[in-house]
C-alpha positions in Angstrom: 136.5 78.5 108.8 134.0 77.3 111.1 130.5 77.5 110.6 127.8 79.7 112.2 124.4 78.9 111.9 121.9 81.9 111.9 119.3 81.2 115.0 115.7 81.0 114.5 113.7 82.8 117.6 109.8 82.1 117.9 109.1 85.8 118.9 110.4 89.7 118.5 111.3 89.1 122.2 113.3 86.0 121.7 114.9 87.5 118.7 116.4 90.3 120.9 117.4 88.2 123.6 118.8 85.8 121.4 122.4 86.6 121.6 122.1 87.2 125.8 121.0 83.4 125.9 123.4 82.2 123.1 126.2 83.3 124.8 125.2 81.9 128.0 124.7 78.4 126.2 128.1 78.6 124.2 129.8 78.6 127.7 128.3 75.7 128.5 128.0 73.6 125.7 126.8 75.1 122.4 124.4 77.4 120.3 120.9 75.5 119.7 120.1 76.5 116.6 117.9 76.6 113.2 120.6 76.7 110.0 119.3 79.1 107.3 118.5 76.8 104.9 118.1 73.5 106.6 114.6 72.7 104.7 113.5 69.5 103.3 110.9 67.9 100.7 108.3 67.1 102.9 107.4 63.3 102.7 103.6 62.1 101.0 101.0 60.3 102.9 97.7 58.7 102.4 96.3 60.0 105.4 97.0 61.4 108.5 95.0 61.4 111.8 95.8 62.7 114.8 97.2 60.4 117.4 94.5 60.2 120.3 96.8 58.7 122.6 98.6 62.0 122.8 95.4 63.3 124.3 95.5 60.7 127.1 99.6 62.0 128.3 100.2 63.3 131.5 100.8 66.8 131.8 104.7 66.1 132.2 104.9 64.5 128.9 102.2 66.8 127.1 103.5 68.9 124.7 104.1 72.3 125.4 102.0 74.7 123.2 104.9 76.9 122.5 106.9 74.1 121.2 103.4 73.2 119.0 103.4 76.8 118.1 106.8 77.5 116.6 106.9 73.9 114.4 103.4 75.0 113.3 104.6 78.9 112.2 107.5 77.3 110.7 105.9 75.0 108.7 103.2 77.8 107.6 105.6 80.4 106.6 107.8 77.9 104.6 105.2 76.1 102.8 102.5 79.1 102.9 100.0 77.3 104.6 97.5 78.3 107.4 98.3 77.0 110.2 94.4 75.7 110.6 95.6 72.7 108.7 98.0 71.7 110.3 97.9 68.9 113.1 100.4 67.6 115.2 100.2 63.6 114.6 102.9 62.4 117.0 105.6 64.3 119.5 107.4 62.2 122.0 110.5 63.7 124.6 114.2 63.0 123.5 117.4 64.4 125.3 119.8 65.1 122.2 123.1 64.3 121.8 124.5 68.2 121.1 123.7 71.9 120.4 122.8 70.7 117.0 119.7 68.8 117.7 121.4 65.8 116.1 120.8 67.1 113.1 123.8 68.9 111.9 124.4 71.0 108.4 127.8 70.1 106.5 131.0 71.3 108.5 129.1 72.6 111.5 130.6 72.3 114.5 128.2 71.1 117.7 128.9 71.1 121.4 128.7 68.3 122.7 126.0 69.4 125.6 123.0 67.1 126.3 119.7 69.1 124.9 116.4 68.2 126.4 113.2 68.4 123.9 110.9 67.3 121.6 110.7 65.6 118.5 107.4 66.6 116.9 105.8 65.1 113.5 103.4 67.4 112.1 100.7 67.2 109.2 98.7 68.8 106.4 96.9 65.8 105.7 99.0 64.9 102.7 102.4 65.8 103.3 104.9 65.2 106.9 106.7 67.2 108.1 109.5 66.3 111.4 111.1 68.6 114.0 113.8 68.1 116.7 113.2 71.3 119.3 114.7 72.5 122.6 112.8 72.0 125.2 110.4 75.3 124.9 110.6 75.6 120.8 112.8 78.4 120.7 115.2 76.8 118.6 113.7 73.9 116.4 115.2 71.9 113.4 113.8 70.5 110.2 114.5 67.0 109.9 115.5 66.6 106.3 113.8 63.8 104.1 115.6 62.0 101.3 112.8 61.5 98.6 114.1 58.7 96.5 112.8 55.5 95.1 115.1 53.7 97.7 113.6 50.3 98.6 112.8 49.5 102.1 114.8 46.2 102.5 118.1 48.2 101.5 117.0 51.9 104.2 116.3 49.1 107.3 119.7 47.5 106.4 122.1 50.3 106.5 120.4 51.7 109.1 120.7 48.8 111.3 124.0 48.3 110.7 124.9 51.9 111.4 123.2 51.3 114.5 125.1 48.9 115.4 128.4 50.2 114.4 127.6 53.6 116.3 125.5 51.9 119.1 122.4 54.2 118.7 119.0 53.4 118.3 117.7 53.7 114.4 115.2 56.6 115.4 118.9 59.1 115.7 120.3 58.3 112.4 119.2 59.7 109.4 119.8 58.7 105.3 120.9 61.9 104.7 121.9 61.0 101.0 120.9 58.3 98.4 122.6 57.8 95.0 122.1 54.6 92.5 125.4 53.1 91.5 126.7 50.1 89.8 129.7 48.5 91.3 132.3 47.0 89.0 132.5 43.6 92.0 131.1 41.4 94.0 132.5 43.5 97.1 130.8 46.6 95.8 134.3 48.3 94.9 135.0 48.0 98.8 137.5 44.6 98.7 139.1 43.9 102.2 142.9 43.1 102.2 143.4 39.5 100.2 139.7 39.1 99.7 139.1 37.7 96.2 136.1 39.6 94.7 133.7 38.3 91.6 134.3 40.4 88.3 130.5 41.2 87.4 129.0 44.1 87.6 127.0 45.0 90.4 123.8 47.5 90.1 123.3 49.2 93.8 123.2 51.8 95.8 125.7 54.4 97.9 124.0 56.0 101.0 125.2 58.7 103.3 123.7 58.2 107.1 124.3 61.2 109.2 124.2 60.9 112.9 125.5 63.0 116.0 128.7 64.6 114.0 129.1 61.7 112.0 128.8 60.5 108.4 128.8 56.9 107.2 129.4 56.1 103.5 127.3 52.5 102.7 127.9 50.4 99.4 124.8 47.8 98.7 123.1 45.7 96.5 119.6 46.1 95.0 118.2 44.5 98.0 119.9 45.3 101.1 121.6 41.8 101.3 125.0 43.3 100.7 126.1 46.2 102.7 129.7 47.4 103.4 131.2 50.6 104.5 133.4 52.9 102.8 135.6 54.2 105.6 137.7 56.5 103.1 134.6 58.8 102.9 132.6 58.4 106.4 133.8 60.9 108.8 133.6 58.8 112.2 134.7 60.8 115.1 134.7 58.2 117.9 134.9 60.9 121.1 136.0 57.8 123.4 139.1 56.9 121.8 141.6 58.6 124.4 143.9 61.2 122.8 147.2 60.0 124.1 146.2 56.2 122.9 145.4 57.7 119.3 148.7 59.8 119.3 151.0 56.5 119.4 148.7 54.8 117.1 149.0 57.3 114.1 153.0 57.3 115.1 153.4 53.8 114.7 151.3 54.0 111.9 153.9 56.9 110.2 156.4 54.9 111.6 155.5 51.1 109.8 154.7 53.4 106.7 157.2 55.9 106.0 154.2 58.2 105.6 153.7 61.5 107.7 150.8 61.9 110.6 149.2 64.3 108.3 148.6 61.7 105.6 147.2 58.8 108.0 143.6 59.1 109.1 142.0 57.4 112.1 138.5 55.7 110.3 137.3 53.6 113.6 138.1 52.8 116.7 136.4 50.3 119.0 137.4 48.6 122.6 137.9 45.4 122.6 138.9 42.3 125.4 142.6 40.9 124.9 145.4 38.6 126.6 148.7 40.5 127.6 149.9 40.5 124.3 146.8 42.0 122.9 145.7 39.3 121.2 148.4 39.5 118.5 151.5 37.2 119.6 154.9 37.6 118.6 156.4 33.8 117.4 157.3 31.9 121.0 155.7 34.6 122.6 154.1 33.5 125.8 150.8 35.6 126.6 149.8 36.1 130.0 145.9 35.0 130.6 143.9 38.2 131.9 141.5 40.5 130.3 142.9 44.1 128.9 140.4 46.3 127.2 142.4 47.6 124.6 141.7 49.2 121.9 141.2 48.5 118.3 142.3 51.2 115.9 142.2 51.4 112.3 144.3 53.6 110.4 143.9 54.7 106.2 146.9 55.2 104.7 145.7 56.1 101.2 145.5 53.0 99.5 145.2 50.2 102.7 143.7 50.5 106.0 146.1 49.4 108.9 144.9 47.8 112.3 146.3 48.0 115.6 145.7 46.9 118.9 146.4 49.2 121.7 146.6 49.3 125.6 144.5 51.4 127.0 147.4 53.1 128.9 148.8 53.5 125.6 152.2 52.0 126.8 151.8 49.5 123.6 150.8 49.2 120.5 151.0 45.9 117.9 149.8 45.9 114.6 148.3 42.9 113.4 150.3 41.6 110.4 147.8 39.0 109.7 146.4 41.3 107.5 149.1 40.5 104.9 149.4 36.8 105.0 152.9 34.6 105.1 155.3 35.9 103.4 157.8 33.8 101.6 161.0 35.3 102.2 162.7 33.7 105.1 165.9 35.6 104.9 164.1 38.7 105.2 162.1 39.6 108.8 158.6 39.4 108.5 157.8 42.8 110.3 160.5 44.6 107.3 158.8 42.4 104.7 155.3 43.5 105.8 156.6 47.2 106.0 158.5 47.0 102.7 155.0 45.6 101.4 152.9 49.2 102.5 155.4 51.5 100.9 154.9 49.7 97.9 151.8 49.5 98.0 151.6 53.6 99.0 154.0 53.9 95.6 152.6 51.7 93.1 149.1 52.6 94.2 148.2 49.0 94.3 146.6 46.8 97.2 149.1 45.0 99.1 147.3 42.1 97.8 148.7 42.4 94.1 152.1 42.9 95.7 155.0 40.1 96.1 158.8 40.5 97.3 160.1 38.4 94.7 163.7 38.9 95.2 165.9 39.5 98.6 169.7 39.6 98.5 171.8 40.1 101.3 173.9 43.2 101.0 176.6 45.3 103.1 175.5 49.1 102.5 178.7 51.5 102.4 177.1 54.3 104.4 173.7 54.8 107.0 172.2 56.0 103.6 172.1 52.4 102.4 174.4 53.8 99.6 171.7 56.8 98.4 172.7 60.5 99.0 170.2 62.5 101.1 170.8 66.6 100.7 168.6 66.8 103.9 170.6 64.3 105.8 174.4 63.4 106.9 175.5 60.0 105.7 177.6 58.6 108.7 180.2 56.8 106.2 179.7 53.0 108.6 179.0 49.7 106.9 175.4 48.7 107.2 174.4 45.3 106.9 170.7 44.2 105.1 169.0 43.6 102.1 167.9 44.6 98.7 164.3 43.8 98.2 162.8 43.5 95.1 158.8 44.0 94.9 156.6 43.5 91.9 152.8 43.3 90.7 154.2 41.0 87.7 154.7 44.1 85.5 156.6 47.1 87.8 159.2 46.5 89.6 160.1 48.4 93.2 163.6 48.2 94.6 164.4 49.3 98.2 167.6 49.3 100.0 166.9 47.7 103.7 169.2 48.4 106.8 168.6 45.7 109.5 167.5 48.5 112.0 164.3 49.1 109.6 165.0 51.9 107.4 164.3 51.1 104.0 164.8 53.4 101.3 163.6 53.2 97.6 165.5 52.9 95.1 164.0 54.8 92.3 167.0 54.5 89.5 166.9 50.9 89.7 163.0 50.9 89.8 160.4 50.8 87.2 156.7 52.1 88.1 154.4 52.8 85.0 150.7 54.3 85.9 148.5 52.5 83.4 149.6 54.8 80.7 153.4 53.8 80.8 154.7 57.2 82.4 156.5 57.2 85.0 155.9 58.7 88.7 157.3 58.9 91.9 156.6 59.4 95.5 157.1 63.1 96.1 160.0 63.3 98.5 158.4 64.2 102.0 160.2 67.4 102.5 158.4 68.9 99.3 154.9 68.3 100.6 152.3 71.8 100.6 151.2 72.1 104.1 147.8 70.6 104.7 144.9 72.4 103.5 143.2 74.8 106.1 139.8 75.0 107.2 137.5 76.5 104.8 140.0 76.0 102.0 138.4 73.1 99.4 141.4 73.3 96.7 144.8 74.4 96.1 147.1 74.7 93.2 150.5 76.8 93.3 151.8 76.6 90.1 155.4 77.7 89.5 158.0 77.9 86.7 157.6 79.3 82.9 159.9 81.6 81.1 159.2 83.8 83.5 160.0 81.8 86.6 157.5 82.8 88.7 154.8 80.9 91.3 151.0 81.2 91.9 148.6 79.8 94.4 145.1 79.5 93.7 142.9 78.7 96.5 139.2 77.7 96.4 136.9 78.3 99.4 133.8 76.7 100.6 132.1 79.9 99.9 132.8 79.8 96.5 135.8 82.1 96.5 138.1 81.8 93.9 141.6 83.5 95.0 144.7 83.7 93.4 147.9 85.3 94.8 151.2 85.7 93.2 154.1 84.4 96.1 156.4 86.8 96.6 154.6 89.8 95.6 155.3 92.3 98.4 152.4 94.7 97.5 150.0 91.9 96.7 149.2 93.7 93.5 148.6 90.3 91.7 146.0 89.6 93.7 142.3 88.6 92.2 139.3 87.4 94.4 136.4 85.8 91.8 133.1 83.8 92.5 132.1 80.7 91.8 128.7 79.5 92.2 128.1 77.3 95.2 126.3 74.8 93.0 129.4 74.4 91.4 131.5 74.1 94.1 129.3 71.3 95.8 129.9 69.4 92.3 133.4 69.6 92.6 133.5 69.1 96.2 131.5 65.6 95.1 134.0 64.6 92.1 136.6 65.1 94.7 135.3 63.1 97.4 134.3 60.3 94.2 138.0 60.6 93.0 140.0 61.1 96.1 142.3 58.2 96.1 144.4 60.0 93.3 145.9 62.3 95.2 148.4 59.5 96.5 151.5 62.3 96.8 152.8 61.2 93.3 154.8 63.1 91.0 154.4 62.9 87.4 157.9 64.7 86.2 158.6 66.4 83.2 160.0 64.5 80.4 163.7 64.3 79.7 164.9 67.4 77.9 161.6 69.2 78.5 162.4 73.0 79.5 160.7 76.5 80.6 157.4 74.3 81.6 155.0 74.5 84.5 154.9 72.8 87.5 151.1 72.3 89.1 151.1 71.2 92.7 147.0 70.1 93.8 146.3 69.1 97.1 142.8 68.5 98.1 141.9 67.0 101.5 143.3 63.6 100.5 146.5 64.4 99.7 148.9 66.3 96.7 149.7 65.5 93.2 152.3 67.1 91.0 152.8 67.1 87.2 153.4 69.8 84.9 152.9 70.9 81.2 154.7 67.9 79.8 153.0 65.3 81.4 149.4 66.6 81.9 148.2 64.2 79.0 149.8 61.4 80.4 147.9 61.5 84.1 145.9 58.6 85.0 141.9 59.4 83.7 140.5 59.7 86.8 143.1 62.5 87.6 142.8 64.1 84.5 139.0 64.4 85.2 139.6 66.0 88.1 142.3 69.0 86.7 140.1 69.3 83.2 137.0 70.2 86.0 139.7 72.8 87.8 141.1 74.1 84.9 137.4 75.1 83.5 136.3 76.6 87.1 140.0 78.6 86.7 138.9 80.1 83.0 137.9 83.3 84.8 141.2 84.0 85.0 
């Protein structure tokens, strides 16, 4: 559902020729535009003077007086004062990155055309207030202002290092949100692969810095020493990365994983200078000595985040297993240990870190099933030589079945997972998976089952609609449509973005013996869950948070 941003037009003339110069910009690179709502606490000052250097500009860089006219009329109508007190303290020229000034509403999408204007800083005396424009002020944006009590050491920090990481200058990124937390580490709940963290608690903040169609989620300190990112939650679309080098990235990535393309996310991708092995050797591997820039790719799989280096032809991709340490299992090979290690981890829902392969027998499997019957599959009845690999955190204990070609299979009746409160739950087969959410769609549940055997879908939109369908129901006569307020909606939107990692495709089965029950099937943007009436008090607390919030948004019903 994509979004459509009403336009703002400076005069009853613009207004009607609005759609006559929209369409002509659409063809060529996108709809400059004021959002409806896109307004903003204007920030306090001591003082403000006009800057008399401004006075002094060529007539080239002077800024034009329709451009001072509609930031001015804005800022009067919106905060209902005259426009005889307002002064324009600072305006300088920028060419923006897109049709969205750079400044861009949640789920808006921006064409990616260079925009020529002005950003203006404008006054009352007491309060600021900033604009990005085109470059005659028939389209202007309201840069919006995060008032919080956020010290100065910790803003300059992230915003550096977003800088950095995006390569734009600090004046084009904006702290678009600020939140105090308290971190339960020392690596402000954002541990790297092996990296030993301190257990204290950690007062902070989280801050969301919004640039050019992309959001970066920062962790920090009190100070600003400390500042990590959380690539599970930034939305980093890096436009270079070629398509056809991203497409065998995420299938390697499915591939080494077991996972579909539609679970893995590309979080960053950077170019980087390699040997002819990329800079990740294979044992007695000779690398030739020239320069590739290849690319760097890192891929979230739920619980770790995978890196690979790629060619930039795309004719090869290595991942780099030094992510995982040695492993100690010489009988097994270290690229099936290192897989083996991912699915557990994907399973168990803990780091790779806390993982071990504590046990690896040598084993001739009586079919190309490794001896596990697949409905979906034919079992070519051939002896297949491998392993059994045992995995454990020093309390569950994951079995797979390993043919030397690489598939591994897990075996869940010789397996014992507990979530942490001792029911059991398993990877929901692949085949079973809800299609992916759609655009515009924030939640789903289908629920299915009951005496009366029958299946519902619930969907909520980001407009706050509430829908819910019965499947199978030829004349839709089932159907209801309610509202829910968008505050509310934001709020869960937030919880679910907060608690987003528990929707790991897990099932949570019904007990043994357990009969007529419900089945509840959630899939948010992360991923799906399944458990049903038996089980619902036995889900993990952060997921139980987040179906007691659904539930109580569904009481309409």
């Amino acid at each position: 559902m994509r979004h459509i941003p009403t336009i703002y037009s400076t005069t009853k003339q613009a207004q009607i020729l609005t759609a006559l110069v929209l369409s002509s910009i659409l063809s060529v690179g996108g709809a400059i535009a004021v959002p409806e709502g896109v307004t903003a606490a204007p920030a306090k000052v001591s003082s403000a003077k006009p800057n008399k250097s401004l006075k002094q500009n060529t007539k080239k860089d002077r800024l034009p007086t329709s451009v001072a006219s509609a930031v001015k009329r804005d800022v009067a109508s919106k905060n209902r004062i005259p426009i005889k007190n307002l002064e324009i303290i600072d305006s300088s020229q920028r060419i923006w990155r897109n049709g969205c000034l750079n400044l861009p509403t949640p789920n808006e999408l921006c064409t990616q055309a260079r925009v020529p204007g002005w950003r203006v800083l404008l006054s009352d005396g007491s309060q600021n207030w900033t604009y990005h424009t085109n470059s005659t002020g028939r389209y202007i944006r309201l840069a919006k202002q995060v008032q919080s009590n956020l010290p100065n050491s910790v803003k300059n920090a992230v915003l550096q290092t977003a800088s950095g990481r995006l390569e734009l200058p600090v004046e084009e990124l904006a702290i678009v949100q600020v939140d105090k937390r308290t971190w339960n580490n020392g690596c402000l709940n954002l541990a790297k692969s092996g990296e030993n963290c301190a257990q204290a608690v950690v007062p902070g903040w989280r801050l969301v810095v919004g640039a050019a169609e992309q959001r970066l989620v920062y962790h920090t300190n009190t100070t600003g020493s400390a500042v990590r990112l959380n690539p599970r939650e930034s939305d980093i679309k890096d436009g270079r990365l070629p398509q056809r080098v991203s497409n065998v990235v995420l299938e390697a990535a499915s591939n080494f994983t077991g996972l579909a393309i539609p679970q893995l996310r590309i979080v960053d991708a950077e170019q980087v200078t390699t040997d002819g092995c990329l800079n990740l050797p294979r044992p007695g591997e000779t690398c030739t000595e020239i320069a590739i820039r290849a690319w760097k790719v890192r891929v979230a799989t739920g619980r770790e985040t995978l890196v690979f280096h790629a060619h930039p032809n795309a004719r090869e991709v290595r991942l780099n297993t030094q992510q995982y340490g040695e492993t100690p299992n010489v009988n097994l090979p270290r690229r099936l240990a290192e897989r083996i290690l991912v699915r557990a981890s994907e399973r168990s829902g803990l780091p790779v870190s806390e993982l071990r392969i504590v046990e690896v027998d040598r084993q001739q499997w009586p079919d190309s099933c490794l001896g596990i019957p697949d409905p979906l599959a034919l079992c070519a009845a051939t002896v297949v030589p491998g392993w059994r690999v045992t995995v454990s955190d020093g309390q569950q204990v994951l079995i797979y079945r390993v043919g030397e070609s690489g598939t591994a299979i897990f075996d869940e009746r010789a397996s014992s997972i507990a979530n942490n409160n001792g029911f059991q739950s398993v990877l929901i087969p692949r085949s079973e998976l809800p299609t992916p959410l759609e655009r515009g769609i924030v939640f789903r549940q289908i629920a299915t089952g009951g005496i009366a055997g029958r299946t519902y879908e619930t969907v909520l939109l980001d407009d706050g609609r509430l829908i819910r369908v019965r499947i199978g129901d030829a004349n839709d006569s089932e159907r209801s449509v309610h509202r829910i307020p968008l505050e509310q909606v934001r709020r869960f939107q937030q919880l679910l973005r907060q608690e987003g990692d528990v929707f790991n495709n897990l099932d949570y089965p019904a007990t043994r013996g357990g009969a007529d029950y419900i089945t509840y099937t959630l899939t948010s943007s992360k991923g799906t869950v399944r458990y049903n009436d038996f089980s619902q008090n036995s889900l993990p607390e952060d997921l139980r948070l987040v179906v007691k919030t659904w539930v109580a948004m569904n009481r309409v019903y």
